[in-house]
MARVOLO-316037 format. One record per atom (N, C-alpha, C, O): residue number from 0; x, y, z. Coordinates in steps of 0.2 Angstrom, whole numbers. Example, Ala and Ser with C-alpha at 12.3 -4.5 7.8 and 13.67 -1.06 7.14 Angstrom:
% MARVOLO-316037
@n 0; xx 66; yy -28; zz 39
@n 0; xx 62; yy -22; zz 39
@n 0; xx 66; yy -16; zz 39
@n 0; xx 71; yy -17; zz 42
@n 1; xx 64; yy -11; zz 35
@n 1; xx 68; yy -5; zz 36
@n 1; xx 64; yy 0; zz 39
@n 1; xx 67; yy 6; zz 40
***
This chain:
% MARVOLO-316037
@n 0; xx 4; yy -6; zz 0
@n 0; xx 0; yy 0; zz 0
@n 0; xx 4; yy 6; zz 0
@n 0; xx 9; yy 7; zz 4
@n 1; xx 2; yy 11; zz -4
@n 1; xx 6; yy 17; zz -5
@n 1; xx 6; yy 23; zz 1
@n 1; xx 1; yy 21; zz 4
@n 2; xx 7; yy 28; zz 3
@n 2; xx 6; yy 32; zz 8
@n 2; xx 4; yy 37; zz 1
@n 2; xx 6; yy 37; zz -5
@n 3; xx 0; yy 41; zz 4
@n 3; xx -3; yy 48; zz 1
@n 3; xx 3; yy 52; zz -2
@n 3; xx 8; yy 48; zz -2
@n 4; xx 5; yy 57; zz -5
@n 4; xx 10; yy 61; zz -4
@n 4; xx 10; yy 65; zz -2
@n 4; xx 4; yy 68; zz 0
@n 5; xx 17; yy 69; zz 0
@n 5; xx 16; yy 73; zz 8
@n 5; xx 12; yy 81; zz 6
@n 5; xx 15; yy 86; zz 8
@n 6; xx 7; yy 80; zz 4
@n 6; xx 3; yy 87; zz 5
@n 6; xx 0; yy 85; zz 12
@n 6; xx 0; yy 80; zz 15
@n 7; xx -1; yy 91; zz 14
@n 7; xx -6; yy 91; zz 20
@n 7; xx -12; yy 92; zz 21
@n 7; xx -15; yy 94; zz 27
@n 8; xx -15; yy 92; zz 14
@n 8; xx -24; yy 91; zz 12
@n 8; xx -24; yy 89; zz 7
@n 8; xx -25; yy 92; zz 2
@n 9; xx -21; yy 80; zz 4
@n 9; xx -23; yy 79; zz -2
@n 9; xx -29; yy 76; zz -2
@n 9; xx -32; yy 72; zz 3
@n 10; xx -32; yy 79; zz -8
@n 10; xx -40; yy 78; zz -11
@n 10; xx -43; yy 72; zz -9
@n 10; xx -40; yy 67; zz -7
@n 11; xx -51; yy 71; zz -9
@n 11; xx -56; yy 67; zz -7
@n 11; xx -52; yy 59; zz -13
@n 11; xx -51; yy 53; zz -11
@n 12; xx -51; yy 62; zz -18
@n 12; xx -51; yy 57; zz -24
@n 12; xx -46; yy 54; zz -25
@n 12; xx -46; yy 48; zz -28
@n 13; xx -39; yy 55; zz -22
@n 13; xx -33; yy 55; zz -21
@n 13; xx -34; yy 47; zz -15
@n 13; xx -34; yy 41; zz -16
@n 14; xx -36; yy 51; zz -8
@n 14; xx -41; yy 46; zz -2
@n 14; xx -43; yy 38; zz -5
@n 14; xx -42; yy 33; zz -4
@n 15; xx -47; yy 42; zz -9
@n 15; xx -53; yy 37; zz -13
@n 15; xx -50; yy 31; zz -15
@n 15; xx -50; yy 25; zz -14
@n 16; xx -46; yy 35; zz -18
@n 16; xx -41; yy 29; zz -23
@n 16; xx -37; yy 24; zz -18
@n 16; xx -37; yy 18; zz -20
@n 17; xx -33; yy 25; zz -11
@n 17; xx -30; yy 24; zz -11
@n 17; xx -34; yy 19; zz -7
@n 17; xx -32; yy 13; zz -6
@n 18; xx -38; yy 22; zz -4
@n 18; xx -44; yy 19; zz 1
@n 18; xx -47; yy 11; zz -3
@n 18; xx -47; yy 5; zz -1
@n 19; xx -49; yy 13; zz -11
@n 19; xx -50; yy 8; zz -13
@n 19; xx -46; yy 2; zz -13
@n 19; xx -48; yy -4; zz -12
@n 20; xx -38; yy 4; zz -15
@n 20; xx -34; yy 0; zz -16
@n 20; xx -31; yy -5; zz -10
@n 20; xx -27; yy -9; zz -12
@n 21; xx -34; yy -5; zz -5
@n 21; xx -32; yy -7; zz -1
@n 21; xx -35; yy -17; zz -2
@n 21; xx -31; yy -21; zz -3
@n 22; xx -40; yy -18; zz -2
@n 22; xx -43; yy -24; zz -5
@n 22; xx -39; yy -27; zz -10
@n 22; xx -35; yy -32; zz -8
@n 23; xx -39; yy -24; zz -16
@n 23; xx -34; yy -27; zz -20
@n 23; xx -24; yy -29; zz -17
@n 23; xx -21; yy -35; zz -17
@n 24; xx -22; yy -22; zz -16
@n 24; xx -17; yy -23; zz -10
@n 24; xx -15; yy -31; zz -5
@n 24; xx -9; yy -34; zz -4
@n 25; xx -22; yy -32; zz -1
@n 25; xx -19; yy -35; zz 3
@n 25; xx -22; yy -42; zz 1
@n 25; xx -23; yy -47; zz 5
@n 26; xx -24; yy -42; zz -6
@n 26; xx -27; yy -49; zz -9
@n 26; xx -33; yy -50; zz -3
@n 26; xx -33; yy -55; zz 1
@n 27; xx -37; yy -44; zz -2
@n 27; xx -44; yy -47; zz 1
@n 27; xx -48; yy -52; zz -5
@n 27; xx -46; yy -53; zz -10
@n 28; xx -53; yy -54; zz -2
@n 28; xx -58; yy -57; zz -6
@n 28; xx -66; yy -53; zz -3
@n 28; xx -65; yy -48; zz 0
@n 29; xx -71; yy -55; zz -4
@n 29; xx -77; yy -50; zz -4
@n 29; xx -78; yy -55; zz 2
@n 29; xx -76; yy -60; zz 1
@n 30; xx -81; yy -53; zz 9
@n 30; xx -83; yy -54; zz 14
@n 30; xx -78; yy -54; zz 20
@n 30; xx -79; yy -55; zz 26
@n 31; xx -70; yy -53; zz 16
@n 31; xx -65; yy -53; zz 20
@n 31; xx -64; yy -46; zz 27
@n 31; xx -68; yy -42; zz 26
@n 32; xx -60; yy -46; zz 32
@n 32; xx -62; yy -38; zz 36
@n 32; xx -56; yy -35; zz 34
@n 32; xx -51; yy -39; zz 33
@n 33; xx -56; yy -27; zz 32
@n 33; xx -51; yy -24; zz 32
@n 33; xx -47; yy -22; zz 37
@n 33; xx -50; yy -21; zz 43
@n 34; xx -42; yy -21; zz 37
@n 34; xx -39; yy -19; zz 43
@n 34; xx -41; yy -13; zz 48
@n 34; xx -46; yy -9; zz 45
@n 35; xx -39; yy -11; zz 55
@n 35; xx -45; yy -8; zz 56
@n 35; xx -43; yy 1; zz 56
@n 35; xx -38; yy 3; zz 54
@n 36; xx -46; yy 4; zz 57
@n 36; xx -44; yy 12; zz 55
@n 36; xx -39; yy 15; zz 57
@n 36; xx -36; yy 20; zz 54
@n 37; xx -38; yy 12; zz 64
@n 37; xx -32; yy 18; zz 66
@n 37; xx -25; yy 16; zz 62
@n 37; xx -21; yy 21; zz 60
@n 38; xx -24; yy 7; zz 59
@n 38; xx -19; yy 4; zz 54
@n 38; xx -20; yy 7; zz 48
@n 38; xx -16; yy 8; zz 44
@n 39; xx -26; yy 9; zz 47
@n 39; xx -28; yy 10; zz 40
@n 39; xx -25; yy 19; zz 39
@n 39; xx -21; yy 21; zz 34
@n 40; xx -26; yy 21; zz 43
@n 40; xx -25; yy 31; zz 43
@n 40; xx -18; yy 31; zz 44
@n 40; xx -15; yy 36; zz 41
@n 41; xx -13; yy 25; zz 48
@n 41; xx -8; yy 27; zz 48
@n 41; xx -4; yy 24; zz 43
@n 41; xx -1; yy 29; zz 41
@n 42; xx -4; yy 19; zz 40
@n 42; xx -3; yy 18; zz 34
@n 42; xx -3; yy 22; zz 26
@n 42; xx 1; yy 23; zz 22
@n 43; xx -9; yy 23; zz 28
@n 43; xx -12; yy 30; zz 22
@n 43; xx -8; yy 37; zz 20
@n 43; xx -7; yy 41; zz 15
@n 44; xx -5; yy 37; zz 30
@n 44; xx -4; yy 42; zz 31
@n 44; xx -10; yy 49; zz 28
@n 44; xx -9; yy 54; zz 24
@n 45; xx -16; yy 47; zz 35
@n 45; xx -20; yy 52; zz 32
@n 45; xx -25; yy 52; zz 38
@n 45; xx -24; yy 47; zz 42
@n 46; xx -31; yy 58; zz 40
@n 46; xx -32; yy 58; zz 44
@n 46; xx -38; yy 52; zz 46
@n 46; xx -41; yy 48; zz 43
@n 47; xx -38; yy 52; zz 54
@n 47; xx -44; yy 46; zz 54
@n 47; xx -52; yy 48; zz 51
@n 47; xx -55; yy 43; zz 48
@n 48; xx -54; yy 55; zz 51
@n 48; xx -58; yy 58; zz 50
@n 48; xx -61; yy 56; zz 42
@n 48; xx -65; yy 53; zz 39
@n 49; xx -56; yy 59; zz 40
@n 49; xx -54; yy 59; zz 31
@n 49; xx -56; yy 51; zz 30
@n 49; xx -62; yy 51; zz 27
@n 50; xx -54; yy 47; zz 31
@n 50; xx -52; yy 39; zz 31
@n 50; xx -60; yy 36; zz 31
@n 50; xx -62; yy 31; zz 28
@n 51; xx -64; yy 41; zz 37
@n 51; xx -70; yy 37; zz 38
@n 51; xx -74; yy 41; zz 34
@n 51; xx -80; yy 39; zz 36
@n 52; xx -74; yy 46; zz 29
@n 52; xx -77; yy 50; zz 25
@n 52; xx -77; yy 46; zz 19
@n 52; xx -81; yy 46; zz 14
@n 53; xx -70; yy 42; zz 19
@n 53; xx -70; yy 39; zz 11
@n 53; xx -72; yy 33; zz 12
@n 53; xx -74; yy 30; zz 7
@n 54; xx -73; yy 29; zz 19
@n 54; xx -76; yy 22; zz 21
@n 54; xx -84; yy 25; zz 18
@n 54; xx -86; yy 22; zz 13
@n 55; xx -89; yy 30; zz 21
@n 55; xx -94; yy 30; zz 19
@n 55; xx -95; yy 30; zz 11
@n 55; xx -99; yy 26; zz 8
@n 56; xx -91; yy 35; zz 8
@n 56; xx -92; yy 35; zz 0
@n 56; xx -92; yy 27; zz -2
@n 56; xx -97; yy 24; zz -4
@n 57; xx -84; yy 24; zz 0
@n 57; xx -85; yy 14; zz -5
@n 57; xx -91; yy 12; zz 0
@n 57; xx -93; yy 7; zz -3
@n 58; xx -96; yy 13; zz 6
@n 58; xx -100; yy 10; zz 6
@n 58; xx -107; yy 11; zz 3
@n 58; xx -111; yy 8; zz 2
@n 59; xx -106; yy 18; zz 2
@n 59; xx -112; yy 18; zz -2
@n 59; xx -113; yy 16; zz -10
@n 59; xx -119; yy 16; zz -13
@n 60; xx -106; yy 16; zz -14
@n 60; xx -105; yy 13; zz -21
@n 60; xx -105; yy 5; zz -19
@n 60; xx -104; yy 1; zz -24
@n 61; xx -105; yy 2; zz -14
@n 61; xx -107; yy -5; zz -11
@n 61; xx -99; yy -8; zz -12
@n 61; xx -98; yy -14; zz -15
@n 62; xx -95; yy -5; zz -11
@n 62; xx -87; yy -7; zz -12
@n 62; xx -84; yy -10; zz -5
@n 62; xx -80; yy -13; zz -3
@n 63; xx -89; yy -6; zz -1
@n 63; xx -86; yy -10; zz 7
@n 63; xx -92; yy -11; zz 11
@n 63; xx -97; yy -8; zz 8
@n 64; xx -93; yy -14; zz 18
@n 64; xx -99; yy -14; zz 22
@n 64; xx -94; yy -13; zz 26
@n 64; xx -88; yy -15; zz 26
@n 65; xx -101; yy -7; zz 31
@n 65; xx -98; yy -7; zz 37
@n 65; xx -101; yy -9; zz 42
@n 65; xx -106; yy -6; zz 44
@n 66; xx -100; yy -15; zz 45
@n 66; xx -104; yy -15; zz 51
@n 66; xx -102; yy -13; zz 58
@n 66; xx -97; yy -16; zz 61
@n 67; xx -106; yy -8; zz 61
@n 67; xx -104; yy -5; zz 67
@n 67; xx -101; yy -11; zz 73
@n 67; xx -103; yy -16; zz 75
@n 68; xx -97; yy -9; zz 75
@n 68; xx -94; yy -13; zz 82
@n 68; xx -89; yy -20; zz 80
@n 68; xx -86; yy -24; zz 84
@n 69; xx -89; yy -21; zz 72
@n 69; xx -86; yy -27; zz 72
@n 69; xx -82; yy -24; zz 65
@n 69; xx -78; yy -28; zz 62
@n 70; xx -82; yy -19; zz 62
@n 70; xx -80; yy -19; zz 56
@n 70; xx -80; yy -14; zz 49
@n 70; xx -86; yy -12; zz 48
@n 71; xx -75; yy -14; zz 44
@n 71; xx -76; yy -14; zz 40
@n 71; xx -73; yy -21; zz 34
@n 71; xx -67; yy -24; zz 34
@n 72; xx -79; yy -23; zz 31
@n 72; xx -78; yy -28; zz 25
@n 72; xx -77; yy -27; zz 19
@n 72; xx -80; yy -21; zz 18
@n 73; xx -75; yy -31; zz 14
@n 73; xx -75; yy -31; zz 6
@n 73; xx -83; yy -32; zz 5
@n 73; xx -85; yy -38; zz 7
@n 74; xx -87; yy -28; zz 2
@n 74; xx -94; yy -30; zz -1
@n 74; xx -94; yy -38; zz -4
@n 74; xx -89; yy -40; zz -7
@n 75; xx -100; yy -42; zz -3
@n 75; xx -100; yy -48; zz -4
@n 75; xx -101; yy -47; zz -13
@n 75; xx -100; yy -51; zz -17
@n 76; xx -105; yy -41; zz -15
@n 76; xx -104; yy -40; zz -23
@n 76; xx -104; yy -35; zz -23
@n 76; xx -109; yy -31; zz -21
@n 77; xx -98; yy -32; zz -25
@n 77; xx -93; yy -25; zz -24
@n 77; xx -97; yy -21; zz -31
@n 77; xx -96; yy -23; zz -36
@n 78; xx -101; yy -17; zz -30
@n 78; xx -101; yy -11; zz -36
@n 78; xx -108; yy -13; zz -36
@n 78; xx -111; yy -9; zz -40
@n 79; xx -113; yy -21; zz -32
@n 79; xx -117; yy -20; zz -35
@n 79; xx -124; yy -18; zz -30
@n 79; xx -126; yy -20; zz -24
@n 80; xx -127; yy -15; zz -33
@n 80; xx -131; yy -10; zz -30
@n 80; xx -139; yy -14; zz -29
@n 80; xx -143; yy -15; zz -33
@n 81; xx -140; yy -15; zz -22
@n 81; xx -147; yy -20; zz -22
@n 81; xx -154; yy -13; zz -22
@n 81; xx -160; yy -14; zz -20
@n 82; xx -153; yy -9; zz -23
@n 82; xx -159; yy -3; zz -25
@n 82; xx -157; yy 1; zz -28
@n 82; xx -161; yy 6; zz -27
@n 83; xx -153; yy 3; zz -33
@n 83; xx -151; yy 9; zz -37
@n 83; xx -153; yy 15; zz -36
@n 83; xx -150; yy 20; zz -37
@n 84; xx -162; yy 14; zz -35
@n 84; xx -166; yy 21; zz -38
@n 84; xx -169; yy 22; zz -30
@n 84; xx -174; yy 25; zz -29
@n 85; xx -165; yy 19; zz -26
@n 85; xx -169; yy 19; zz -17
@n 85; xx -174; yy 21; zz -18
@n 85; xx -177; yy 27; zz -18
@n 86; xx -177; yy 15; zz -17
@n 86; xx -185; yy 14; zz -17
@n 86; xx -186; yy 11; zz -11
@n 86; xx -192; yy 11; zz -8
@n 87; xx -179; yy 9; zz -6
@n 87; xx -181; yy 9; zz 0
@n 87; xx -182; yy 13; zz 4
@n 87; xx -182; yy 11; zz 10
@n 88; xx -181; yy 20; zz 3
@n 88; xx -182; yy 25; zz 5
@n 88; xx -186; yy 29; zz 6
@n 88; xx -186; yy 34; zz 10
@n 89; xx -192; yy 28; zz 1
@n 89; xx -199; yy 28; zz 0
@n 89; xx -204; yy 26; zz 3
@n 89; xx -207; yy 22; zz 1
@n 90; xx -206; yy 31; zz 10
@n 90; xx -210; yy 27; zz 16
@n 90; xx -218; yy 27; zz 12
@n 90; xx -222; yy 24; zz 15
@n 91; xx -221; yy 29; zz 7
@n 91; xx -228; yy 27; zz 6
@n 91; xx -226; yy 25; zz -2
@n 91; xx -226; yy 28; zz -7
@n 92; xx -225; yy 18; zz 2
@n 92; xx -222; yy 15; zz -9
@n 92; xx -229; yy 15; zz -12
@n 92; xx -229; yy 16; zz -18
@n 93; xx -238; yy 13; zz -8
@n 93; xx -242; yy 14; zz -13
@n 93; xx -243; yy 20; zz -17
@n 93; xx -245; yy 21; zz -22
@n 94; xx -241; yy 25; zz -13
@n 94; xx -243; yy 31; zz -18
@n 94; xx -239; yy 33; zz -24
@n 94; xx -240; yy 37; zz -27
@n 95; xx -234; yy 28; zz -24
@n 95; xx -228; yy 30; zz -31
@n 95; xx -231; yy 22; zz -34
@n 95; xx -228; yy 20; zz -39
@n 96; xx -236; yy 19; zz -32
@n 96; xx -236; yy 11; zz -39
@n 96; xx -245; yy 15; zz -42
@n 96; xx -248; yy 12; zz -46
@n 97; xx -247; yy 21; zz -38
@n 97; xx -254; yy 23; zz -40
@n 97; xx -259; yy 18; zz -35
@n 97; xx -265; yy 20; zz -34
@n 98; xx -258; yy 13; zz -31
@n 98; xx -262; yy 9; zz -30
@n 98; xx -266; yy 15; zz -24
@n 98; xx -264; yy 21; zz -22
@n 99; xx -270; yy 11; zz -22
@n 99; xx -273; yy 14; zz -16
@n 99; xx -274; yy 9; zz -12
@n 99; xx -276; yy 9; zz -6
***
């Protein structure tokens, strides 16, 4: 895994990337756990803040799961999106199918 370069604000996408890389890096497989954050920031050399900013981005492209108190993991299917158009988000689904 590479460290950041030594700016002292490198970019969200910079992160992102490097943040992604890590999976591939340490030959994870999908349901494996990543190492844990404070490893992961110092590594990076990047803030822990920063770290957990780009953790929520890959979880919401479905590239990592987080689950509270025990982790973060490699998505069991990384990129793919089990509601696209979040329809789970939609507290009265009859009124978006027309039904009554």
């Amino acid at each position: 895994m590479r460290a950041l370069p030594g700016s002292a604000n490198p970019s969200a996408s910079a992160i992102i990337c490097n943040v992604e890389a890590v999976p591939i890096n340490e030959h994870l497989q999908p349901g494996d756990k990543l190492p844990n954050e404070a490893h992961l920031a110092k590594e990076l050399n990047i803030g822990r803040s920063s770290l957990r900013e780009a953790m929520k981005l890959l979880a919401s492209r479905n590239i990592v799961t987080i689950r509270q108190g025990s982790g973060t993991y490699v998505a069991s299917s990384p990129g793919v999106v089990d509601d696209p158009l979040g329809f789970t988000f939609i507290l009265d689904k009859k009124a978006c199918t027309g039904s009554a």
